[in-house]
C-alpha positions in Angstrom: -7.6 -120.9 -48.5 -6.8 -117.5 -48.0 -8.3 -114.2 -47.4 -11.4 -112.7 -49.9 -10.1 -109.0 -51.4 -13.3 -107.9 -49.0 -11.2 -108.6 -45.9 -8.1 -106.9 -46.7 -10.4 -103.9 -47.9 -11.9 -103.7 -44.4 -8.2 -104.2 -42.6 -7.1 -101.1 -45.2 -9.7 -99.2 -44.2 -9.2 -99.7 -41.0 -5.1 -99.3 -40.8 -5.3 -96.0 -43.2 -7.0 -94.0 -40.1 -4.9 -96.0 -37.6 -2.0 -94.9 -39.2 -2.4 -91.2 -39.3 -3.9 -91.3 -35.9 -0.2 -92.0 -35.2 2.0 -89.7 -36.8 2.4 -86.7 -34.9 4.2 -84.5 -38.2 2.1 -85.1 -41.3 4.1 -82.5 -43.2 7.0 -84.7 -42.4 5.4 -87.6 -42.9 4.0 -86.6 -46.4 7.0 -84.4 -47.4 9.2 -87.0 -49.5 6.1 -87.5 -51.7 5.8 -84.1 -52.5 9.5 -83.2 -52.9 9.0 -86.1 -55.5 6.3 -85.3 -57.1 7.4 -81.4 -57.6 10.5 -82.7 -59.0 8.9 -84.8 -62.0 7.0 -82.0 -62.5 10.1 -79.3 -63.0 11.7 -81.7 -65.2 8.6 -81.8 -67.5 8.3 -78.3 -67.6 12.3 -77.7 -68.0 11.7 -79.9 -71.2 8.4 -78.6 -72.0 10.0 -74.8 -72.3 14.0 -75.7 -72.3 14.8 -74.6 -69.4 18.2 -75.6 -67.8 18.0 -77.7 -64.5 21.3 -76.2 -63.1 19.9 -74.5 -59.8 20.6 -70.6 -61.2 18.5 -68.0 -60.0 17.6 -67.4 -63.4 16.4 -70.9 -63.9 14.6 -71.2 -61.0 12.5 -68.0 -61.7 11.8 -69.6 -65.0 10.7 -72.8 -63.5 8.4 -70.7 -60.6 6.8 -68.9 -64.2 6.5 -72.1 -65.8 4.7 -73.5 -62.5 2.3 -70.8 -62.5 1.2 -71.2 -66.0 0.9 -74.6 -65.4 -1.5 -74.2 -62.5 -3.3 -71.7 -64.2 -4.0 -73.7 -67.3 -5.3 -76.6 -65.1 -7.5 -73.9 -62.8 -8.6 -72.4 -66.2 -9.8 -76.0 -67.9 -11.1 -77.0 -64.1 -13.5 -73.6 -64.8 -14.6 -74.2 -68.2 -16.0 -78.0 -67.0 -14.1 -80.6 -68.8 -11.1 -82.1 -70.0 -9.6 -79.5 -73.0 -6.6 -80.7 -75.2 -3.5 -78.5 -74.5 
C-alpha cells in the first residue's frame, strides 16, 4: 500500500523551503514564470484593445497603457471590496 495524501503533504512542505533555501538567484529562478505569465497577459490585452503584437515602439507604448489600466482597474475593484463585473 502506498503513501496517505498526509505524507506527501508533510514531504511538500518540507521540500518547498528546502528548495529555496538552495537557490542562490530567485529572480532567475522565478523569471521564466513571469516572462510567461506577462506574455499571456499582452496577448489578452492586444485582443482586448487591438493592438498589434509586432514589437513597434508604438505598440509597445500601447501595451505599457493597456497594462496600467489593467492594474488600475484590479487596484480600483481591490478598493471598493469585492469582485465587480468588468
Amino acid at each position: 500500500m502506498g503513501h496517505s495524501r498526509e505524507h506527501y503533504s508533510r514531504l511538500g512542505r518540507i521540500g518547498g523551503p528546502a528548495s529555496w533555501a538552495r537557490t542562490q538567484d530567485r529572480a532567475a529562478r522565478t523569471a521564466p514564470a513571469r516572462e510567461a505569465a506577462r506574455t499571456a497577459l499582452d496577448r489578452r490585452l492586444a485582443e482586448e484593445y487591438g493592438i498589434p503584437l509586432d514589437g513597434s515602439a508604438t505598440s509597445e507604448r500601447r501595451l505599457a497603457a493597456a497594462r496600467t489600466a489593467h492594474f488600475q482597474r484590479l487596484a480600483y475593484r481591490r478598493a471598493r471590496g469585492g469582485r465587480s463585473s468588468k
